[in-house]
C-alpha positions in Angstrom: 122.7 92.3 -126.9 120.6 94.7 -125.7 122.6 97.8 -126.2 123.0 96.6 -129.5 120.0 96.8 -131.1 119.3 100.2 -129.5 122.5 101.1 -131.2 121.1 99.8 -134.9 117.8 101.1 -134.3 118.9 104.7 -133.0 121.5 104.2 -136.6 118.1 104.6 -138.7 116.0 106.7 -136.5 119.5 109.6 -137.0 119.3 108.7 -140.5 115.3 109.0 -141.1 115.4 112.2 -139.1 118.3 113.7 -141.2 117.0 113.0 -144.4 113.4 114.1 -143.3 113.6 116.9 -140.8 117.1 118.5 -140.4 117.2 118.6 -144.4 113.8 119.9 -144.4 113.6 122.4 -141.6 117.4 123.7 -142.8 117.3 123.8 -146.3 113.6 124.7 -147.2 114.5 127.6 -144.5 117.3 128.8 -146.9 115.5 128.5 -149.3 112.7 130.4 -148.2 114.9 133.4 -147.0 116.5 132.9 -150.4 112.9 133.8 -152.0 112.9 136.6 -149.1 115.6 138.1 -150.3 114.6 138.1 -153.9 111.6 139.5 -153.1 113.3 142.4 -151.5 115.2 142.9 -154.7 112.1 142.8 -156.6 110.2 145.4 -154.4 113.3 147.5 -154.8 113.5 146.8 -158.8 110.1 148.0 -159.3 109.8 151.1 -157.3 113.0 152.8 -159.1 111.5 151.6 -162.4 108.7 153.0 -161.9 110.0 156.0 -160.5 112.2 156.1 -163.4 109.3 156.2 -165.9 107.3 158.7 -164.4 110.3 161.2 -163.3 113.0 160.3 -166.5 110.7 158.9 -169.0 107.2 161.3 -168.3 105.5 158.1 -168.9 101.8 158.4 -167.0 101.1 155.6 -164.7 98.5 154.7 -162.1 100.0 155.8 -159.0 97.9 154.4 -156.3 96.9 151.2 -157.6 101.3 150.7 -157.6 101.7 151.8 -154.7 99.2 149.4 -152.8 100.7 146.5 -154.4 103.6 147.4 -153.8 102.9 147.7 -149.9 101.1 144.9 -150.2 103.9 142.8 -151.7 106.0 144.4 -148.6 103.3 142.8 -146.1 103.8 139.7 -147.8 107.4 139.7 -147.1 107.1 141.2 -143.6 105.1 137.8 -143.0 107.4 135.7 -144.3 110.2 137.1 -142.0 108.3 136.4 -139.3 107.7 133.0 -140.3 111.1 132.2 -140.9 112.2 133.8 -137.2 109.6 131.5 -135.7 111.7 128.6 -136.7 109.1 126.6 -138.1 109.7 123.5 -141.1 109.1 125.0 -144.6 107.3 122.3 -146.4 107.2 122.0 -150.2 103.7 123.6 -150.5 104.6 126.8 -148.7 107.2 127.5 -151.0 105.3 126.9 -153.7 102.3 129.0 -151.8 104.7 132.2 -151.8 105.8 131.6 -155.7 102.4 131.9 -156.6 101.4 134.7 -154.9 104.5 136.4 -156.3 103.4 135.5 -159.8 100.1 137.0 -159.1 101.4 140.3 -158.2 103.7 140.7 -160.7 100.9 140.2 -162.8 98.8 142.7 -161.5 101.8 145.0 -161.8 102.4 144.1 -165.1 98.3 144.9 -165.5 98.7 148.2 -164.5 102.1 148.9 -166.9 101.1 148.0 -170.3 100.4 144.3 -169.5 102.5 142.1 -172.5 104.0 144.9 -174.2 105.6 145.5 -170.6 109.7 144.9 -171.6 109.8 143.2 -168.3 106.6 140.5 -169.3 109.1 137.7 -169.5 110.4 137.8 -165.7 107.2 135.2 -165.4 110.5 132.9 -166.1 112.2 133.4 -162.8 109.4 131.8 -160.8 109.6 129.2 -163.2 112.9 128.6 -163.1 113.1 128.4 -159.1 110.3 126.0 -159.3 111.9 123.7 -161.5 114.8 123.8 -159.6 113.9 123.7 -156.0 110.4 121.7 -156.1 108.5 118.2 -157.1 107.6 118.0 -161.0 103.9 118.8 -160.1 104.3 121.8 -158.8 106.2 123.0 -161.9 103.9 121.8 -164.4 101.1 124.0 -162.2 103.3 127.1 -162.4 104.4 126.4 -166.4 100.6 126.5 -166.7 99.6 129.4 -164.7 102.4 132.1 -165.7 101.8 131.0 -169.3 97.7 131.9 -168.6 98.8 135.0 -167.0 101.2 136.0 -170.0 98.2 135.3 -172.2 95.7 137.2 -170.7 97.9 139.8 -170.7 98.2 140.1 -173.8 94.4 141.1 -174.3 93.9 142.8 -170.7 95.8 145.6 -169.9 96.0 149.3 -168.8 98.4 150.9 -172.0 101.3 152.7 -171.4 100.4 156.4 -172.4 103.6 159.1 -172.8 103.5 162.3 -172.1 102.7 163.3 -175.8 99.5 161.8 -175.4 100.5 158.6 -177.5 100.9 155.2 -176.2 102.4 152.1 -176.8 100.9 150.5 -179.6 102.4 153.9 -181.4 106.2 152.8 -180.0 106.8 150.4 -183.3 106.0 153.3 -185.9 107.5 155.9 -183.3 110.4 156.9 -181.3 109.5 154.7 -178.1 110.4 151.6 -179.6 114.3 152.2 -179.3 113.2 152.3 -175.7 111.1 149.4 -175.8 114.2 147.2 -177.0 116.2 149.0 -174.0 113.7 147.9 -171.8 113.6 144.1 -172.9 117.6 144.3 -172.9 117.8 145.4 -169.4 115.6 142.8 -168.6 117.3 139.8 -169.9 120.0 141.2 -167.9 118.9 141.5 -165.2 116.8 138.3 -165.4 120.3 136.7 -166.0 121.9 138.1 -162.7 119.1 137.1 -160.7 118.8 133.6 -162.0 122.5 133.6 -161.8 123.0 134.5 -158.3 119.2 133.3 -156.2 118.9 130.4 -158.5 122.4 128.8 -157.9 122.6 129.3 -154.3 119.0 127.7 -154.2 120.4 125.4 -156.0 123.4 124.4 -154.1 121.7 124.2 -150.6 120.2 121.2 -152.3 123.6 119.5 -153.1 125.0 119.9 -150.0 122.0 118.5 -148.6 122.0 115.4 -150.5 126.2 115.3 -150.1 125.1 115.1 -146.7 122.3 112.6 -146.8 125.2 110.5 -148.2 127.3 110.8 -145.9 125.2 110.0 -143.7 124.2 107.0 -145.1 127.5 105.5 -145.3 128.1 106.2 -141.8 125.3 104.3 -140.4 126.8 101.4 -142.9 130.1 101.8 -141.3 128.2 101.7 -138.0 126.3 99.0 -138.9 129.4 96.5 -139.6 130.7 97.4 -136.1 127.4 96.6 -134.7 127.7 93.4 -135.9 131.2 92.6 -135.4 130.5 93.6 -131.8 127.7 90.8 -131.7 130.3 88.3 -133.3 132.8 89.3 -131.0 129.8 88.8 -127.8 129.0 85.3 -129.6 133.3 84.4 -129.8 133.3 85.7 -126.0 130.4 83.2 -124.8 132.3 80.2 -126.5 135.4 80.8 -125.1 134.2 80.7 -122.0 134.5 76.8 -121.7 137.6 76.2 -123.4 139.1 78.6 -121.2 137.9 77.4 -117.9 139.3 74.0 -119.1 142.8 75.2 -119.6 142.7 77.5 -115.8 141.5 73.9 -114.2 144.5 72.1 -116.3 147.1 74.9 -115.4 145.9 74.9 -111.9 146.3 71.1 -111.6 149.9 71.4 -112.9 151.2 73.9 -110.8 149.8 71.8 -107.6 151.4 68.7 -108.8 154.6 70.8 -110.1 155.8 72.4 -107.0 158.3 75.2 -106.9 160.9 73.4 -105.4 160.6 69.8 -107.2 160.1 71.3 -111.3 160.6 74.9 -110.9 160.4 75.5 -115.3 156.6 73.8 -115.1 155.6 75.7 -111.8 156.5 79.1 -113.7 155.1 77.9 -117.2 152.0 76.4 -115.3 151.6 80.4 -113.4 152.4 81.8 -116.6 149.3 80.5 -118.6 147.3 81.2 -115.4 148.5 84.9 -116.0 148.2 85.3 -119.6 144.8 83.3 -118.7 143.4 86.0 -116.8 144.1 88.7 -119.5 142.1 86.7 -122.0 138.9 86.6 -119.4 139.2 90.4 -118.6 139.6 91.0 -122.4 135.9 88.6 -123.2 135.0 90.2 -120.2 135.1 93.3 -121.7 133.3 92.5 -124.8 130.6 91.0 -122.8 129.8 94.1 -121.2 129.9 96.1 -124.1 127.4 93.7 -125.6 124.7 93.8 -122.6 126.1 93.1 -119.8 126.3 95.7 -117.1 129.7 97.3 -117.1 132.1 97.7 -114.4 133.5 100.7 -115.4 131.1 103.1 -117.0 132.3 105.8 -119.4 132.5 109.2 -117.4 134.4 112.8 -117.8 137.9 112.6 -117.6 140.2 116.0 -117.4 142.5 116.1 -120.8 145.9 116.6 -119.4 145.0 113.7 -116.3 144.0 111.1 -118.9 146.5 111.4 -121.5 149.3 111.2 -119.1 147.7 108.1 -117.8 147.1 106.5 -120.9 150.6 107.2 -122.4 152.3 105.9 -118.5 150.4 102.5 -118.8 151.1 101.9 -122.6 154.4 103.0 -122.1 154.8 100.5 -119.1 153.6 97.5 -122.2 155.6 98.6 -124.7 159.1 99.0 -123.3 161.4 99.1 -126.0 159.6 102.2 -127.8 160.7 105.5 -127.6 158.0 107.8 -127.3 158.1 111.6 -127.6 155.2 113.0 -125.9 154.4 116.7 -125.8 151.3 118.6 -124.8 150.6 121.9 -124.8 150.5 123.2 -121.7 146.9 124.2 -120.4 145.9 127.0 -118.1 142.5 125.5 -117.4 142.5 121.9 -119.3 139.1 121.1 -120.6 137.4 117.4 -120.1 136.4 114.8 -122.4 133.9 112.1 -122.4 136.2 108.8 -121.6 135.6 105.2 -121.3 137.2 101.9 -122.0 136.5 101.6 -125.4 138.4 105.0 -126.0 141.3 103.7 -124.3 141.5 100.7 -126.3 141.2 102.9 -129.5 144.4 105.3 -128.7 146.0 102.1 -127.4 145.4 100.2 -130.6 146.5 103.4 -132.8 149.6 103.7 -130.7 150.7 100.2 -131.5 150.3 100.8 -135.0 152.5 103.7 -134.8 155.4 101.6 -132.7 154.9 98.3 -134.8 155.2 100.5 -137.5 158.4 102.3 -136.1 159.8 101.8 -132.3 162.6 104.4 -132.9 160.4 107.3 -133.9 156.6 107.8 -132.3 155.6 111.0 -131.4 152.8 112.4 -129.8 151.6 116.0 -129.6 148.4 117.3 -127.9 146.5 120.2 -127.3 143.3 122.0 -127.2 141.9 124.3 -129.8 138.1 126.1 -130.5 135.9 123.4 -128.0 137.8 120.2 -129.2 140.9 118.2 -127.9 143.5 117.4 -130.8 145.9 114.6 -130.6 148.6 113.6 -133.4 150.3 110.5 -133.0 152.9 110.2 -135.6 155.2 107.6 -136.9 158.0 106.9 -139.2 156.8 103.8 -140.6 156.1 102.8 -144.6 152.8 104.5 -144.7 149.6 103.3 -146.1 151.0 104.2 -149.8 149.3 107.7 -149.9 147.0 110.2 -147.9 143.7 108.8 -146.5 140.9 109.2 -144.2 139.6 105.9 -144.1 142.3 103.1 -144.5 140.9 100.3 -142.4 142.8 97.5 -143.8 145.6 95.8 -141.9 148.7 95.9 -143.6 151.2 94.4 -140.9 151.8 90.1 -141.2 150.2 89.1 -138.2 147.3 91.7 -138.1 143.5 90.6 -138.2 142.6 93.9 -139.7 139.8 95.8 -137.2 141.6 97.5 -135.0 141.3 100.6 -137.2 137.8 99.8 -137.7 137.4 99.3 -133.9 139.0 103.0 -133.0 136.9 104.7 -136.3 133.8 103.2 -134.4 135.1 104.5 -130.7 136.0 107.7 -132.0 132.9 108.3 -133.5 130.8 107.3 -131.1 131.6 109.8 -128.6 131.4 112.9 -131.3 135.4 113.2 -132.7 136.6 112.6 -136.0 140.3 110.3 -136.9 141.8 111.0 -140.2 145.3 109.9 -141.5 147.8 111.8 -143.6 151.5 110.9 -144.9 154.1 113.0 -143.8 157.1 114.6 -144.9 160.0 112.9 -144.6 157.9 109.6 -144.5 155.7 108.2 -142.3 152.0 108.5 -140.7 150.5 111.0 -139.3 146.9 110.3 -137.2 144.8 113.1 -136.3 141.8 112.4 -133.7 139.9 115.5 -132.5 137.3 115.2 -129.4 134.7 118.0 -128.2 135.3 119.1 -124.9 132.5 118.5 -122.1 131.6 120.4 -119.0 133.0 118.5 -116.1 129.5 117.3 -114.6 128.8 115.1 -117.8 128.9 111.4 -116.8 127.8 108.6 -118.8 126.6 105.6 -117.3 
């Protein structure tokens, strides 16, 4: 009992810290290096546009003032870089922090380059647009509210735009410059578009595949959960079978000492045949005590790949002897471990029966080890489940109770693999269970 609710309680301490901290640290880190990257762009953007007026266009701009914020927009970035190698969680506010101070120095660049008559004015949407899309409502409604001040102010506060003719830009709608003006605001919405198109999205994604994975998540520890409490249902059955079965050893006893050999040999073997099948059922409880609290006998350790298949397939072999098995492994040149214990056994054994209740002419079994994990395919020729899934759980056979699926998913699991099943040609089943390797020294106790 104890191991069980350390079990349910480390189930929502995995899930709080996944849908707090690995989420967090993880995503707002991609996000932030998306920003990083933007910001490069940006830098980049703005130095060949303004290199482009002055050189292409003869357009007379402030030099100096552009090129300290420009290096100081590179310091900014240099920082950030160094925050993100540091490895540190990115909170919500120090996103929001950095799309601030970009705003800010756009608008001073913007100052400096004509202010709202700037073509590129309406780039204060980008900022906006990653806000809405990566952080809380408030801290939107903050930077709706402080881009659309800055745009304002801009419209009053600004250095002009003089050309090289001595005009400036309030001449550009009775004069030649407006054609370029127009250019200007096209290239702009274009490249706006790309931007938004390509740092927005992927922004944007990080945070569905987070959430695909907070659901996930969530509907393992559910799945976990149920096991959890069938294995204290299963502890509960264990404890009251106790005394019905010490009744019927004591009866069975009794009747193969009053039932010798000799004078009623059919009750001496029925009465050591019960006493037999007896002592499974108590190992069997036994069993399902220990997993529930009890201390185990045999405690879950590393077990070399090719050792314990060979093992495993020998003794089910040795239960099931009218199956025909074909069992293949690829042949190792140094065979990795795995973390092994009884409950593992009991979940190949239980997908093995499956396959040879499903078809005893025709199981096959193929391992072998690829990139860190341990593959195994046990295959059958059986009717199937109906089609293709990775989650069928439900017994379909007469006599089956219907968790012995659910049993091996939980065992599986547990130790790090995955189990998936998939139909295959020619009919049939085929079940995949992958494993990681271990380094030999790992022992669980």
């Amino acid at each position: 009992m104890l191991n069980t609710c350390i079990f349910k309680g480390s189930l929502k301490v995995n899930l709080m810290d996944l849908s707090q901290q690995s989420p967090r640290k993880s995503y707002g880190d991609a996000n932030l290096r998306q920003l990083f990257v933007l910001r490069n762009v940006t830098i980049g953007g703005e130095l060949l546009v303004v290199l482009g007026a002055i050189l292409g266009l003869n357009l007379v701009l402030p030099v100096l003032p552009i090129s300290l914020l420009l290096l100081a927009m590179l310091g900014l970035n240099i920082s950030t870089w160094i925050c993100l190698r540091g490895g540190r969680v990115v909170a919500d506010w120090e996103l929001f922090t950095q799309l601030i101070l970009d705003v800010i120095a756009f608008s001073m660049m913007l100052y400096l380059t004509g202010g709202a008559t700037n073509p590129f004015a309406w780039f204060y949407l980008l900022p906006l647009v990653i806000s809405a899309t990566l952080l809380p409502p408030g801290y939107t409604r903050i930077m709706a509210v402080l881009t659309v001040l800055c745009y304002t102010a801009l419209t009053r506060f600004y250095l002009p735009l003089p050309l090289s003719d001595g005009g400036g830009m309030e001449a550009m709608q009775g004069g030649s410059g407006f054609p370029l003006h127009v250019f200007g605001m096209w290239f702009g919405f274009v490249l706006s578009a790309g931007l938004i198109a390509h740092f927005v999205v992927g922004m944007s994604q990080s945070l569905k595949i987070r959430e695909a994975r907070l659901a996930e998540a969530r509907e393992q520890a559910l799945r976990d959960e149920g096991l959890v409490e069938l294995g204290m249902l299963a502890a509960g059955a264990a404890h009251e079978l106790g005394t019905p079965l010490g009744t019927m050893t004591i009866i069975s006893g009794e009747l193969q000492r009053t039932h010798g050999a000799n004078e009623a040999p059919e009750i001496h073997r029925a009465a050591s045949l019960l006493l037999t099948q007896i002592e499974r059922c108590k190992e069997a409880l036994s069993s399902i005590s220990a997993s529930a609290g009890v201390a185990r006998a045999e405690a879950g350790s590393s077990a070399q790949t090719v050792t314990y298949l060979d093992q495993l397939i020998e003794k089910w072999r040795d239960s099931r002897l009218g199956v025909k098995v074909q069992y293949h492994r690829k042949q190792e040149k140094s065979p990795g471990y795995i973390l092994s214990d009884r409950l593992l056994s009991q979940a190949l054994e239980n997908i093995l029966n499956n396959a040879a209740d499903a078809s005893p002419e025709a199981v096959k079994v193929d391992a072998r080890e690829q990139s860190g994990q341990w593959l195994l395919e046990i295959s059958d020729r059986g009717c199937g489940f109906g089609q293709s899934t990775g989650e069928a759980v439900i017994s379909e056979k007469e006599h089956g109770l219907g968790i012995g699926l659910l049993l091996a998913y939980g065992s599986i699991r547990r130790l790090g693999g995955e189990i998936s099943h998939h139909l295959r040609a020619g009919g049939g089943t085929c079940t995949r269970i992958s494993l990681p390797l271990i380094e030999s020294t790992v022992v669980c106790s």
